[in-house]
C-alpha positions in Angstrom: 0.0 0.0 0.0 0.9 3.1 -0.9 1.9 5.5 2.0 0.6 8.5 0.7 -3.0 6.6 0.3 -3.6 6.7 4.1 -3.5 10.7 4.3 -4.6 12.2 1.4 -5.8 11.6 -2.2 -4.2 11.1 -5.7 -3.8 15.1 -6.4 -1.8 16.0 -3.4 0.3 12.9 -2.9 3.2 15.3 -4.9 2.9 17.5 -1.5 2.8 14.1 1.1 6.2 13.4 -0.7 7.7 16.3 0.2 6.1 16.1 4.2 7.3 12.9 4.6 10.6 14.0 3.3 10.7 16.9 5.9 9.3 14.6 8.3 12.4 12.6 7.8 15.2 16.0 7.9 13.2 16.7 10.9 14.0 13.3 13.1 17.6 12.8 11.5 18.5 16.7 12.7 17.2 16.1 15.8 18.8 13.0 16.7 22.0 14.2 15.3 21.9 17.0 17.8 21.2 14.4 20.8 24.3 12.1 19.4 26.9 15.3 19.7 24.9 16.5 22.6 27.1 13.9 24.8 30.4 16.0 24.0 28.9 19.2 25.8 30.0 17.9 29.3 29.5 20.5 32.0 32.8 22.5 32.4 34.2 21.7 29.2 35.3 24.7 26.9 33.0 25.6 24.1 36.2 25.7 21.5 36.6 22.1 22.4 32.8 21.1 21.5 30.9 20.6 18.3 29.0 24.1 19.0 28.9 25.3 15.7 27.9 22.5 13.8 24.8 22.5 16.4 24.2 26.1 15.3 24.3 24.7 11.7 21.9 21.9 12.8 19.5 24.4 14.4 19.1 26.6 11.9 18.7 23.8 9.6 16.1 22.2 11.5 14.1 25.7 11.2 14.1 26.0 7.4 12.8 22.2 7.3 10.0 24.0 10.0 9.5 27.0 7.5 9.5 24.9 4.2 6.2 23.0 5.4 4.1 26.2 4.6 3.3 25.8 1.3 2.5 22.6 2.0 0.2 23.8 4.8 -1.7 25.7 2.6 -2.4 23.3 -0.1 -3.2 20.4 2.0 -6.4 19.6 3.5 -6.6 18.9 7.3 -7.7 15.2 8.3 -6.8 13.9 11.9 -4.4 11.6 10.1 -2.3 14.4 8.7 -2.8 16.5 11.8 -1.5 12.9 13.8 1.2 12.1 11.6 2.9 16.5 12.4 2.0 15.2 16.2 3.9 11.6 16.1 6.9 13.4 14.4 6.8 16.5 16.9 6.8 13.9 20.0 9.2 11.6 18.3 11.9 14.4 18.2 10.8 15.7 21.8 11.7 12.1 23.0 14.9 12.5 20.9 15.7 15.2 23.6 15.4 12.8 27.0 18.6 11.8 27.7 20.4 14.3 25.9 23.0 16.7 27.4 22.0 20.7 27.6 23.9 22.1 24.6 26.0 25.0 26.7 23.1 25.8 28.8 22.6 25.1 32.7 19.7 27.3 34.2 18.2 23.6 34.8 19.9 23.4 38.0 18.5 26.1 39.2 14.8 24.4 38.1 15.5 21.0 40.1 16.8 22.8 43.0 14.1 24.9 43.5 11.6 22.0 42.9 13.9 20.2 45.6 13.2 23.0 48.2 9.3 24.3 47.2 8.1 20.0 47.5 10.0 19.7 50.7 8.3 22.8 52.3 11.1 25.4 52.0 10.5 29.3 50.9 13.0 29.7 47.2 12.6 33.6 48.0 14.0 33.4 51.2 17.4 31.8 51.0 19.7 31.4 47.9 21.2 28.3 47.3 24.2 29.6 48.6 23.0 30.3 52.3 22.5 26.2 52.0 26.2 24.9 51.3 27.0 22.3 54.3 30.5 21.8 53.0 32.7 23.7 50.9 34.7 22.7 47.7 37.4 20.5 49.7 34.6 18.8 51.4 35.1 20.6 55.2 32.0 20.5 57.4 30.6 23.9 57.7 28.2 24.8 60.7 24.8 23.6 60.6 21.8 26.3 61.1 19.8 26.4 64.5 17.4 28.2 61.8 14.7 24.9 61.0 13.8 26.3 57.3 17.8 26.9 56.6 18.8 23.3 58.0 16.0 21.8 55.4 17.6 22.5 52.7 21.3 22.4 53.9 20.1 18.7 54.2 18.4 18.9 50.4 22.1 20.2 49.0 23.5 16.8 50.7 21.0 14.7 48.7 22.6 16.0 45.4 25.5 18.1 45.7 26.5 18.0 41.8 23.2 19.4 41.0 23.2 21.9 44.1 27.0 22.8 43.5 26.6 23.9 39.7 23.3 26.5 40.4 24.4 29.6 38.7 24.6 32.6 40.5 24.3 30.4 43.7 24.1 33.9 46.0 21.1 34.8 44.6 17.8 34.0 45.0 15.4 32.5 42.5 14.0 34.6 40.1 10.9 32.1 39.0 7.5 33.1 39.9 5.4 30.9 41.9 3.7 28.8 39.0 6.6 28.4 37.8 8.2 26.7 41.6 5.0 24.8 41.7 5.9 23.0 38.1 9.6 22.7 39.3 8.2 20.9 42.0 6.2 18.3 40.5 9.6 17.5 38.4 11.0 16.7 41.9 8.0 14.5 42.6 8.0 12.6 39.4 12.1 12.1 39.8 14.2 14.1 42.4 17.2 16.1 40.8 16.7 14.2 37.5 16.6 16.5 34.4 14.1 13.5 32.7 11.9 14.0 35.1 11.9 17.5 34.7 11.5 17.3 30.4 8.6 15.3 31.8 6.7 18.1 33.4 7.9 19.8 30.5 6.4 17.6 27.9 2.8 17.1 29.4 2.4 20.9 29.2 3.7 21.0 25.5 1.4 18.1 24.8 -1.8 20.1 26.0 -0.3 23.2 24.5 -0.2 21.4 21.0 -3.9 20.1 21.5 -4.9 23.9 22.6 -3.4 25.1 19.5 -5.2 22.9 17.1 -8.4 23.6 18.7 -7.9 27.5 18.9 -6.7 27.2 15.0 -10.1 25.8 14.1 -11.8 28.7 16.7 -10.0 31.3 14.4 -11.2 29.6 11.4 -7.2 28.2 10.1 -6.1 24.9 9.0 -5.3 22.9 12.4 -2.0 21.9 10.1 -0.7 25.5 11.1 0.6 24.3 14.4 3.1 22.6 12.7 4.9 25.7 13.1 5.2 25.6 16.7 5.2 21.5 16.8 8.1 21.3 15.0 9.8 25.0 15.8 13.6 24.0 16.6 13.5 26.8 19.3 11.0 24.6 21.5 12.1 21.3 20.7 16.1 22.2 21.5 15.8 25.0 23.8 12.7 23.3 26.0 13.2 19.8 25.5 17.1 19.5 25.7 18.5 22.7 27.4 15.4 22.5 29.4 14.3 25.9 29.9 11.3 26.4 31.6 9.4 29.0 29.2 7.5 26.4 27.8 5.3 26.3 30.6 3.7 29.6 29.4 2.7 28.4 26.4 -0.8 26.7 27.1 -1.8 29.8 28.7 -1.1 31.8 26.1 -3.1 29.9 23.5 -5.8 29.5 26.4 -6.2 33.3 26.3 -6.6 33.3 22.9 -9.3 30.4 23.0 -11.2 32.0 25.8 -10.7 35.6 23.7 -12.4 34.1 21.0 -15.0 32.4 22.9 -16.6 35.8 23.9 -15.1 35.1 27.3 -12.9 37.9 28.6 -12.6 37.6 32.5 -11.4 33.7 32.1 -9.1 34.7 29.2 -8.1 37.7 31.9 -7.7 35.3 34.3 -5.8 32.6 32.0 -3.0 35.7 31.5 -2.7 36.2 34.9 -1.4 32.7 35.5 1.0 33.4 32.4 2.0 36.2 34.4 3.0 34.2 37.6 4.6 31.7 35.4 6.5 34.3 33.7 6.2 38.2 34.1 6.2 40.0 30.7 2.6 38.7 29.7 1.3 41.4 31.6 2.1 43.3 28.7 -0.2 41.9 26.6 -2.9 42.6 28.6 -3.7 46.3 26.6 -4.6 44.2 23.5 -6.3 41.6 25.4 -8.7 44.5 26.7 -8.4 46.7 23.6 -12.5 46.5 23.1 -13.2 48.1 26.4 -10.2 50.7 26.1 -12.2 53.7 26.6 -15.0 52.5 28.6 -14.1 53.0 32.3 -16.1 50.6 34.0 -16.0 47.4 32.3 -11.9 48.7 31.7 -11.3 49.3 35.3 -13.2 45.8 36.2 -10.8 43.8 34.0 -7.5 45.9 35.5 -8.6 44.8 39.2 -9.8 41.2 37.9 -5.9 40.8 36.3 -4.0 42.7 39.1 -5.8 40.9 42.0 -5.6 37.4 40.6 -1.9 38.2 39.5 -1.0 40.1 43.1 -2.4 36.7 44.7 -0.5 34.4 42.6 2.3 36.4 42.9 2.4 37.2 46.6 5.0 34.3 47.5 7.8 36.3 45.2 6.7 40.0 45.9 6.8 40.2 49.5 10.8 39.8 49.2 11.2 42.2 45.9 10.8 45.8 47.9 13.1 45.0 50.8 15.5 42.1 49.6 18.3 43.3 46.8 19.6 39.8 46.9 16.0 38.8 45.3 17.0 37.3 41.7 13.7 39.5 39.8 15.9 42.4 41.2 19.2 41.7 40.0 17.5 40.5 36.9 15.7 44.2 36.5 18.8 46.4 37.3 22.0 44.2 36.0 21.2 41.7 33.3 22.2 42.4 29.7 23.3 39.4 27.4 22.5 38.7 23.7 20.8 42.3 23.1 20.4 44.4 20.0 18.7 48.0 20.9 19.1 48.0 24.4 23.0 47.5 23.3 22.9 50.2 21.1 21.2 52.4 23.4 23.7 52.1 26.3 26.7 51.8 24.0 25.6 54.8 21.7 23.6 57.7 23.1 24.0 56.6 26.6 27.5 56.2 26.5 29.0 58.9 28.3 26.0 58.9 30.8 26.7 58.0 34.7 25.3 54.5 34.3 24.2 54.2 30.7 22.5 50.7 31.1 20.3 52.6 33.7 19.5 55.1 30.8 19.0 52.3 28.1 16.3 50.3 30.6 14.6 53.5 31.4 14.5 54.5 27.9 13.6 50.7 26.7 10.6 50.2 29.5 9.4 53.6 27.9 9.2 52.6 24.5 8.1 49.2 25.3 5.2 50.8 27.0 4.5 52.9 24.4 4.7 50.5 21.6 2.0 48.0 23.7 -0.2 51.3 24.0 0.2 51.9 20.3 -0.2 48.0 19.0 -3.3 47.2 21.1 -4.9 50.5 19.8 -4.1 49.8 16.0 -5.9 46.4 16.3 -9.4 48.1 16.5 -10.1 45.5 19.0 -11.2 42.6 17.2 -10.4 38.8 18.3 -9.1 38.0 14.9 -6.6 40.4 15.1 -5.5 39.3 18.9 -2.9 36.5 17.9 -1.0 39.2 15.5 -0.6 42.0 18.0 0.4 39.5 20.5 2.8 38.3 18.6 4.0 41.8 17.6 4.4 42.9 21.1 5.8 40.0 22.5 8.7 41.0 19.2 8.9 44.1 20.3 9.7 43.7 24.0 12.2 40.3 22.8 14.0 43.9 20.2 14.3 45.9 23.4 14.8 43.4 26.2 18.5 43.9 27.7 18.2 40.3 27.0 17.4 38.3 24.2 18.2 34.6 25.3 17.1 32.7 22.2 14.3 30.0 24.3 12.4 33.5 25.1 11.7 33.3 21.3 9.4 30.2 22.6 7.0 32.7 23.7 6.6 34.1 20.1 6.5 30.5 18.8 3.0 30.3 20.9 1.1 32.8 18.2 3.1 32.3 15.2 0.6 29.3 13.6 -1.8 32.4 13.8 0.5 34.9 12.0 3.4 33.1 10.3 5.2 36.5 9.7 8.2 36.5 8.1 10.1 38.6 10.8 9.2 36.0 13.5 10.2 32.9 10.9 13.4 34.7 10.7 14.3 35.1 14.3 13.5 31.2 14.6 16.4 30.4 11.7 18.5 32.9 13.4 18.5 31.9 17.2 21.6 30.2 16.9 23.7 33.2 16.5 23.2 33.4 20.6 26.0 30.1 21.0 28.4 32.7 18.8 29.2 34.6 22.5 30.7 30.9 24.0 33.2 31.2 21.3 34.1 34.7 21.1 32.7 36.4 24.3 30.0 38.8 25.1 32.4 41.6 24.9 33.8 40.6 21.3 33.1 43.5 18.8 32.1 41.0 16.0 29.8 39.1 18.0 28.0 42.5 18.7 28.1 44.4 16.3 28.0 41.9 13.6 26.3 38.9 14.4 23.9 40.1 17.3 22.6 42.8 14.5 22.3 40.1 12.1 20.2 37.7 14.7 17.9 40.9 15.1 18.0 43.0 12.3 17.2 41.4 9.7 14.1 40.0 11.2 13.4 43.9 12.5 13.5 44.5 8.8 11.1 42.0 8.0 9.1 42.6 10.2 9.0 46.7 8.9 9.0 45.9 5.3 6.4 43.2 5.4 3.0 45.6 5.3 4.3 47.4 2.5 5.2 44.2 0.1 1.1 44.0 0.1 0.3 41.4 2.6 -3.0 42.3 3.9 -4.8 38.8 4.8 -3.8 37.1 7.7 -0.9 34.5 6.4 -2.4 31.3 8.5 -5.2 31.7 5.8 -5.2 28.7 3.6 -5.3 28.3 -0.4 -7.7 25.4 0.4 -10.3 25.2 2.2 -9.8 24.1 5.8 -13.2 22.1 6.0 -13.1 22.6 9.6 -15.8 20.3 10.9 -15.1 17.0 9.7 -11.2 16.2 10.1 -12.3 12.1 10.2 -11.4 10.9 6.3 -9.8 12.5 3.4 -11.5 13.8 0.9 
């Protein structure tokens, strides 16, 4: 039997050729990257691993993403098609267990905290360094009279590799509290294992996946279209092998949209006030979320209370510390981080240069225009729902173009809304994450790392992203050639 036959008839079996081609590139890539995975052993030097033929992989592995759109748009959706994108997806997700974190180790951090939050102990209230029994020659240090500090002096005994190599051990966690209750289920499913972690990890992306075919039909798109975040190379390396814990977010996002669509706008409130105590920034997509009730004060000022009280409540854990505690790591992250940025870089480097502290400058002038730019999006979208996925997207862009840092698995939070609005800027920044591994070989402070290849990782999608209303795209590019036939996904045609 012909394997074409069991997805699709005679006149697109031309396109199931090429899928099932792609499907292939897609699985090889990823399983090359876990093979040469195992040379990135912790403290080893970057020179002395493959890194750039895993930036050569990656980007690879996002052009086999991009090249299934035309193929998205000429192929009719059946739950067989929409199975075989979701076997594949999974297939190179599981691809990822086991592997070695390419030149990343914020996972640490994630089992540590999920160590101390399911044994009963407060992240926000001691860093990991307040917990070291011994030091590096293995002498005994005093043990705490202090109950909640001996806890988890006792949790750093139970795995001192993991506890030893937390980065910036002297500061406390930065994670909001969804976020410590997900680490925590990790440590219930496997203490201090990194599996158990991609676990947690990989029920979320599952429902994210079946939220995002659901929402595709709400907005009236092929289903096909989450391919784009199914198979993005910027979830499945950055979530699923460095283990990064952004994709947490995504099912709330998509949930927002759902509920937004719906007609029901105090859950889909709600829904991005979780996102927001999973991760912070999502509370600047609330202007566009509310954009219909803009300038009427009641409902308007209903919504604000409805986000900021469920967000204050869910937050509460992690805000009590922030005003009083500089060793809190949401502070250090607000006033000192800058890695793998493009405008905030050329803020504080150029105009701001001679200034007292010119990063100060830069964040003041880049929270500004960030808040500005959500204003101005959210009003330009005239409110409707159809529109809600694109200015999303569009703001979450803007504030990845201005963020003093632009690690590439925050690009996993655009991935969420680009199977509404494929745009060609966003495409872009997903073939040119990679550029990020560039600073293990030449340094954060080399020129041609930041002047070159960071503009190149950001600019040219800026570009695209400018240029892209005025090349005459005016329908929404998660519009199909063929008709989606929305209700019945059972047979082919």
């Amino acid at each position: 039997m012909n394997l074409t036959s069991l997805f699709e008839p005679r006149r697109d079996r031309v396109e199931l050729y090429v899928l099932l081609g792609l499907c292939l590139l897609c699985v090889l890539g990823h399983l090359w990257i876990g093979v040469i995975s195992a040379e990135f052993t912790y403290g080893r030097s970057p020179q002395e691993t493959p890194t750039a033929l895993y930036m050569a992989l990656a980007s690879a592995l996002a052009i086999v993403c991009i090249s299934t759109i035309p193929l998205i748009r000429r192929l009719a959706p059946t739950w067989r098609l929409i199975g075989l994108i979701f076997i594949i997806g999974l297939t190179v997700r599981l691809c990822m267990f086991g592997s070695t974190p390419v030149l990343e180790d914020d996972w640490h951090r994630y089992l540590w905290d999920g160590a101390v939050v399911a044994n009963g102990g407060d992240p926000y209230q001691f860093a990991p360094a307040d917990a070291t029994p011994v030091t590096r020659l293995g002498e005994i240090n005093d043990w705490s009279d202090d109950p909640d500090l001996l806890r988890i002096q006792d949790l750093s005994e139970e795995d001192f590799e993991t506890y030893w190599r937390i980065n910036y051990p002297y500061l406390k966690t930065i994670y909001p509290p969804v976020a410590q209750a997900a680490f925590a289920l990790g440590y219930i499913v496997s203490p201090f294992d990194l599996n158990g972690w991609r676990a947690v990890l990989l029920v979320f992306d599952i429902s994210a996946f079946a939220l995002l075919v659901l929402t595709l039909r709400l907005y009236g798109h092929s289903p096909l279209w989450a391919t784009l975040y199914w198979w993005n190379p910027v979830v499945t390396l950055e979530v699923f092998n460095a283990g990064h814990m952004d994709g947490l977010i995504v099912p709330f996002l998509i949930g927002v949209l759902a509920l937004a669509k719906l007609r029901k706008p105090r859950l889909a409130v709600f829904a991005l006030s979780v996102a927001a105590a999973v991760k912070l920034w999502p509370a600047l997509l609330a202007p566009a979320l509310v954009r219909k009730w803009m300038f009427r004060p009641l409902p308007l000022a209903g919504f604000a209370l409805l986000f900021l009280g469920a967000a204050l409540f869910l937050m509460w854990p992690q805000l009590q510390y922030v005003l009083s505690d500089p060793d809190q790591g949401l502070v250090a992250y607000g006033q000192s981080w800058r890695r793998h940025a493009f405008l905030f870089s050329a803020l504080a480097d150029g105009p701001f240069r001679d200034f007292a502290d010119p990063d100060r400058a830069a964040r003041n002038i880049s929270g500004i225009l960030m808040v500005l730019g959500t204003l101005f999006l959210a009003y330009r979208s005239e409110g409707g729902t159809d529109t809600l996925p694109e200015t999303m997207l569009l703001t979450t862009a803007l504030l990845l173009f201005l963020s003093p840092t632009g690690y590439p698995w925050y690009q996993v939070w655009i991935a969420a809304f680009i199977p509404f609005a494929p745009r060609y800027g966003a495409l872009a920044l997903m073939v040119f994450a990679p550029i990020y591994y560039m600073r293990f070989l030449l340094g954060d402070s080399d020129a041609f790392y930041q002047w070159v290849l960071v503009p190149i990782a950001f600019g040219i999608p800026i570009l695209l992203f400018a240029v892209e209303p005025l090349l005459g795209q005016k329908r929404s590019y998660a519009q199909s050639k063929k008709p989606a036939h929305i209700g019945d996904y059972s047979r082919p045609e």
